[in-house]
C-alpha positions in Angstrom: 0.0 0.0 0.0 1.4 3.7 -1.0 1.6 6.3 1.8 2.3 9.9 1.3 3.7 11.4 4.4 4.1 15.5 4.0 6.5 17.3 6.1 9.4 15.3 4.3 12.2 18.3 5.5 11.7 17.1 8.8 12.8 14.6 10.7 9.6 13.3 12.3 8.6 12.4 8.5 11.6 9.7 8.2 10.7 8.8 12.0 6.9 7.9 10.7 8.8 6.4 7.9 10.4 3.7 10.2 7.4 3.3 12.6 5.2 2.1 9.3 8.1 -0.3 8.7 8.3 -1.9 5.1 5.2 -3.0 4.1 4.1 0.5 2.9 5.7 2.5 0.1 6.4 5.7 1.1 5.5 9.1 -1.0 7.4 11.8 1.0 6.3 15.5 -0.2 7.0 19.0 1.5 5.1 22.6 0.8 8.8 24.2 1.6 11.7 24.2 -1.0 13.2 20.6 -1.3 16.7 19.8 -2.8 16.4 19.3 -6.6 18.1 16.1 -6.5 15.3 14.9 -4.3 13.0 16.3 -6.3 14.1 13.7 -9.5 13.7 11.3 -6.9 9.9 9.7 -7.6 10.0 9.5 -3.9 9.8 13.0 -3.2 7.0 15.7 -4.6 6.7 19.1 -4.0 3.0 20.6 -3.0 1.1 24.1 -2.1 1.0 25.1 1.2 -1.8 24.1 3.5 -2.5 27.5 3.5 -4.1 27.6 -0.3 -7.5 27.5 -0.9 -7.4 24.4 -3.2 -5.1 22.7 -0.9 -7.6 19.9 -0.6 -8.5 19.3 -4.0 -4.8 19.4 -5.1 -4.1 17.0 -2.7 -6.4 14.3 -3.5 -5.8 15.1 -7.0 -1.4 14.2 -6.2 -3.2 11.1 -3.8 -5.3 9.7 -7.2 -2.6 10.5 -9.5 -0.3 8.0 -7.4 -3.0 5.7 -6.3 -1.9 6.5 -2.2 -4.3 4.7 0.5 -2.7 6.8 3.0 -2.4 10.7 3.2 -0.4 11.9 6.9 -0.1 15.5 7.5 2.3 16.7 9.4 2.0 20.1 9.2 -0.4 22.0 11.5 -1.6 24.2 8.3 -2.3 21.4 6.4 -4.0 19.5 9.0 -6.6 22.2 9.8 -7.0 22.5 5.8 -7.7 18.9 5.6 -10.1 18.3 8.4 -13.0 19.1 6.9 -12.4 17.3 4.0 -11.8 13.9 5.5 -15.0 12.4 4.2 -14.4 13.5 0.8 -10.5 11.8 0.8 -12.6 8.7 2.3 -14.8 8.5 -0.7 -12.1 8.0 -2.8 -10.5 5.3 -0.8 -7.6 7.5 1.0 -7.4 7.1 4.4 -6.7 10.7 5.8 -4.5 10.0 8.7 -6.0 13.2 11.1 -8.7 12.7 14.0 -11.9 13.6 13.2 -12.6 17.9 13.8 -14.5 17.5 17.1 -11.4 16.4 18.5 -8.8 18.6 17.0 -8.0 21.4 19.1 -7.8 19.1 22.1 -5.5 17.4 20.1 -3.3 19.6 18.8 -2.7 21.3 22.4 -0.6 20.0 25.1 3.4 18.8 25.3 4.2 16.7 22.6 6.1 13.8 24.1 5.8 9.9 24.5 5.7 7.1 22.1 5.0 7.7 18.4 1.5 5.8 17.9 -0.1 5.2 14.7 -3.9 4.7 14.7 -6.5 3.3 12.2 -4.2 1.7 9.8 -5.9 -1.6 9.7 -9.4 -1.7 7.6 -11.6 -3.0 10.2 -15.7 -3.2 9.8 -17.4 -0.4 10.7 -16.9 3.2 12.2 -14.6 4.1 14.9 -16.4 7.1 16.5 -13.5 8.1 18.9 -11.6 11.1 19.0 -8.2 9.1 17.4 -9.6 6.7 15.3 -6.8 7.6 13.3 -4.0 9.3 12.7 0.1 9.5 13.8 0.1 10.5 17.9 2.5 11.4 20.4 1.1 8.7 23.4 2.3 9.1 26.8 0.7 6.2 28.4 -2.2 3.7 27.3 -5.0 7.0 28.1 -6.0 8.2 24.6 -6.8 11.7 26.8 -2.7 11.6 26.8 -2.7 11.5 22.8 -1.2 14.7 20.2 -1.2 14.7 17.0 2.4 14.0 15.4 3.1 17.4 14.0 6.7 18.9 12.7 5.4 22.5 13.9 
């Protein structure tokens, strides 16, 4: 299965990278400049910032283009761009790796320290209505209430 992982000038990307292991193929990509050498790399893409209006729809457009299953923001920008559009990303068969908007804020506060956690990577029946169904998390302890969102900002 493909996973694109943005944030790919950081070293929480490569980190993520590891904690998938090698049964995924990673797609690394990075609104901020990236070396051109990476660049001619098929492993490394260049997108808009989270900040764009059409962030979401480019997005998914890059995600169908490469047939990913998988889409992890890591960017704070990004995440709050892609929130909302969760559902549509689902529809096409892309997992969006961010909690569901309810839960963001509480989320995205707090120290950012523990375990790195990855949630809702198996496809299992039905609809996981908690506040990390999925998504990369900082754990400190078994307590979901302990959880924040891997971000590289």
């Amino acid at each position: 299965m493909k996973v694109l992982i943005t944030g790919a000038t950081s070293a929480l990307a490569f980190q993520l990278e590891k904690k998938l292991g090698p049964a995924f193929d990673i797609v690394f990509a990075d609104s901020q400049e990236l070396p051109q050498f990476l660049l001619s790399n098929n492993r490394f893409l260049k997108i808009p910032k989270g900040s764009e209006p059409s962030f979401a729809h480019q997005l998914l457009s890059t995600c169908l283009d490469l047939e990913i299953s998988y889409l992890f923001p890591l960017r704070r920008e990004e995440i709050l761009s892609l929130i909302e559009a969760r559902q549509l990303f689902d529809e096409y068969g892309i997992k969006l790796m961010v909690p569901p908007q309810r839960a963001l804020n509480s989320l995205l506060m707090g120290p950012k320290i523990g375990e790195l956690t990855i949630v809702g990577l198996e496809e299992a029946p039905g609809v996981d209505e908690s506040d990390t169904d999925r998504g990369a998390f900082w754990a400190n302890g078994e307590d979901k209430a302990t959880y924040r969102i891997l971000t590289v900002d």
